[in-house]
Each structure stands twice: as structure tokens, then as C-alpha cells.
C-alpha positions as CSV (number, residue, x, y, z in Angstrom):
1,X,-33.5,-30.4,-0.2
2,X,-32.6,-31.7,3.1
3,X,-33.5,-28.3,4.8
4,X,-37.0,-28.7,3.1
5,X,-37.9,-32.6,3.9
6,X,-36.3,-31.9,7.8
7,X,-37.5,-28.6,9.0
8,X,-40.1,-27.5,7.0
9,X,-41.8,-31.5,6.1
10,X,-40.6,-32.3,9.6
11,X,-38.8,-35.8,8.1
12,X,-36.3,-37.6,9.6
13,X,-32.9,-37.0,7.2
14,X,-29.3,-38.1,6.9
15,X,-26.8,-37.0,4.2
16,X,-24.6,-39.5,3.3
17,X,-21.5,-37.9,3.1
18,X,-20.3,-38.4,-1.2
19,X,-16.9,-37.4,-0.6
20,X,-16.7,-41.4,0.7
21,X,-19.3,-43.0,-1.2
22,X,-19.9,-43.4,-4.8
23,X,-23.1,-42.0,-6.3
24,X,-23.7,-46.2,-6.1
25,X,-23.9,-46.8,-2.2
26,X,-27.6,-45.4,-2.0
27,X,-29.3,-47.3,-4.7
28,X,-27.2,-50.7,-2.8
29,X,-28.4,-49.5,0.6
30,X,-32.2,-49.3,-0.4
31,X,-31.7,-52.5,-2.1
32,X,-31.0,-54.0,1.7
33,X,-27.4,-54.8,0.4
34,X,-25.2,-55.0,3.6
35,X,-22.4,-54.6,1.5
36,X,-22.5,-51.7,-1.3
37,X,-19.3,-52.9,-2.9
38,X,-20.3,-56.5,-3.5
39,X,-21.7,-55.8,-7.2
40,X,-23.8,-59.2,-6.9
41,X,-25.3,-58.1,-3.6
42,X,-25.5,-61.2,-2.4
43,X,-25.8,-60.5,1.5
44,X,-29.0,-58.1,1.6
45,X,-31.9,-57.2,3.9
46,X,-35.0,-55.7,2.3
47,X,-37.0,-55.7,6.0
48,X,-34.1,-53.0,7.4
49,X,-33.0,-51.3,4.5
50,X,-30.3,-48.3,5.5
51,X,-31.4,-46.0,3.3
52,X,-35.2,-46.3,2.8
53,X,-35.3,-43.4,-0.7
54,X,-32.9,-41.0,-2.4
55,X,-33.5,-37.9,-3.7
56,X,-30.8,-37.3,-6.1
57,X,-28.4,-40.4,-7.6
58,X,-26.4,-38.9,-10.2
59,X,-26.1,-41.0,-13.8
60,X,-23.6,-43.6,-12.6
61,X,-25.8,-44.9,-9.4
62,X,-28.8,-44.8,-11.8
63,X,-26.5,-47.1,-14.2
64,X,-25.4,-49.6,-11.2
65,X,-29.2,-49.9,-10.0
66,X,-29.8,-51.6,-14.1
67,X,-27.4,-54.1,-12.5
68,X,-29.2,-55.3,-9.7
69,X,-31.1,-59.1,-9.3
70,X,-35.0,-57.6,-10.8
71,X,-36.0,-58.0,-7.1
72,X,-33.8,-56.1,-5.4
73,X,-33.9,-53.2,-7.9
74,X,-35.5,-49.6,-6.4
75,X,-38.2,-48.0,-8.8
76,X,-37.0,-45.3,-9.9
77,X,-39.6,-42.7,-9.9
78,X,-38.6,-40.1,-12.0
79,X,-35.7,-38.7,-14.4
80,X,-35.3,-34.7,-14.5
81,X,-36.3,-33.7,-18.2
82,X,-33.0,-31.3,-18.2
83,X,-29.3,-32.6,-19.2
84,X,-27.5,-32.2,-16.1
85,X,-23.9,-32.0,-16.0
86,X,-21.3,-32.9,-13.3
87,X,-18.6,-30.5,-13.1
88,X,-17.3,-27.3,-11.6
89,X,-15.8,-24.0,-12.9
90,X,-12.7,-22.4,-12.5
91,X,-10.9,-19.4,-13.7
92,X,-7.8,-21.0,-16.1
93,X,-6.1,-18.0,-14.4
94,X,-7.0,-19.7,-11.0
95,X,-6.4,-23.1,-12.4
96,X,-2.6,-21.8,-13.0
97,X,-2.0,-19.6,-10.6
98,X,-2.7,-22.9,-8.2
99,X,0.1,-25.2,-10.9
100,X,2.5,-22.6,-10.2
101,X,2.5,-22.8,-6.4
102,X,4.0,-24.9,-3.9
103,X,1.8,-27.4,-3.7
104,X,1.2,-27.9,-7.8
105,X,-2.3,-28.5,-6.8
106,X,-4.6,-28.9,-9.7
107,X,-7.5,-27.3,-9.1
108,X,-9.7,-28.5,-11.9
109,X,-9.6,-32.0,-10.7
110,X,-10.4,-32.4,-7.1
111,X,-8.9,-35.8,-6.4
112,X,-5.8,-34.8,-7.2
113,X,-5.1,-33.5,-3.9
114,X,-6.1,-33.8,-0.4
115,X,-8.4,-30.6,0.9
116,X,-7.1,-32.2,4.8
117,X,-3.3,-31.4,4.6
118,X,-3.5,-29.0,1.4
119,X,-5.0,-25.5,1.5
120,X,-6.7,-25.1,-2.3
121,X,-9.2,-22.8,-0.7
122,X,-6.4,-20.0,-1.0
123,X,-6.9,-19.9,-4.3
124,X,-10.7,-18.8,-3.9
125,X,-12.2,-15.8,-2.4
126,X,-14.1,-16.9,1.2
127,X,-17.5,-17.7,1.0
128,X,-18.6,-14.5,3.2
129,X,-17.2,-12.6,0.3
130,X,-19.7,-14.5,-2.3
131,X,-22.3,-13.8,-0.4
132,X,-22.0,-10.3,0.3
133,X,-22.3,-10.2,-3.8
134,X,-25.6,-11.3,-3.4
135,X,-28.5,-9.0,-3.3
136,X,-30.1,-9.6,0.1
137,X,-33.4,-9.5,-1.6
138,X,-32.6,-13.0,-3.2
139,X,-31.6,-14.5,0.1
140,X,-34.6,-16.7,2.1
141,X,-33.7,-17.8,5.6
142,X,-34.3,-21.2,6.3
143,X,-36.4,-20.5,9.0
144,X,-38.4,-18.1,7.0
């Protein structure tokens, strides 16, 4: 989505990284909060919000925004009319393999260990790999 609004729309994007932020922090910013862990939101700025819309805010951030003062609250503009589910797959075999190894890491839950000073990516086959099982009739450039 962000390739599509920035090169193609020629809008002006920035990802907030969600590996800090809870699925929360948007729906707070574009509420002018200054503070997106103060769950009253009592210090906020509607003129400068920091994040002016979101295009995805996964179930929890939609549940936080029921929680804002009426006037602060963003309009949400539309629900997706398919159940989405947060998650991953892994092979159990990869899951185990991973258990077994030095590091115990457990692979199924992500916040269990930290990607900086543990290596779980030896457990999965390099992205180059992936790719090259893809028919390359399927893949669109972005600057196509």
C-alpha cells in the first residue's frame, strides 16, 4: 500500500515501524494525543496531528479508538467485509527443530526472543529462495 499511495499516487508516506508501537499508537496520533500511552489523552493537538490517516489498524487499535473523549475519536471509514486473522505459519517440524537448538527459540511466538542477538532466520529458507518459486509471470515491478 505504501508503494501505491508514494510512487504511483505521488503521496507523502511514513510507516510507523509496529515492531515498537501497538496497533493503538496511530488511532492516538490522529487523535493529536502527544502522548499515545496516556489512555485519557489528556495532552492532545488536533491542528498538528502526527499522523493525519491510517490505512490498516488491526482489531485492537480499532477497539482503543471506542475509548476515546467523542471528540477526539477518528471516523473510521470502513471495515473489510472478510474475517481477518493475525497470525503466521510454521512447519511444527520447524517449530521443533528451532526447541531443540541452542538457543530454545520458539518460533511460533515471536516475542519470545530477540531477532537482534538471536538468529531464528536459520530456521527458514532465504527469501531469494522463495522467490525464485515464484513464477515470474506473477511478479509486477513496482516501477511497472
Amino acid at each position: 500500500v505504501s508503494i501505491i499511495l508514494k510512487e504511483y499516487m505521488g503521496y507523502s508516506v511514513e510507516l510507523l515501524n509496529n515492531a515498537g508501537y501497538s496497533s493503538s499508537y496511530p488511532i492516538w496520533y490522529m487523535a493529536g494525543c502527544v502522548d499515545p500511552d496516556d489512555a485519557t489523552c489528556a495532552v492532545h493537538d488536533l491542528s498538528h496531528p502526527k499522523v493525519l490517516t491510517s490505512v490498516e489498524t488491526w482489531q485492537y487499535g480499532k477497539d482503543k479508538a471506542g475509548t476515546l473523549p467523542v471528540d477526539l475519536r477518528p471516523t473510521l471509514v470502513q471495515v473489510y467485509d472478510y474475517p481477518t486473522y493475525t497470525g503466521f505459519y510454521v512447519w511444527e517440524d520447524t517449530v521443533n527443530e528451532a526447541a531443540d537448538g541452542d538457543d530454545h527459540l520458539a518460533l511460533d511466538y515471536f516475542k519470545s526472543y530477540d531477532a537482534r542477538k538471536q538468529q531464528p532466520y536459520v530456521y527458514f529458507d532465504p527469501w531469494r529462495k522463495m522467490l525464485d518459486l515464484v513464477p515470474s509471470d506473477y511478479i509486477v515491478r513496482c516501477s511497472d
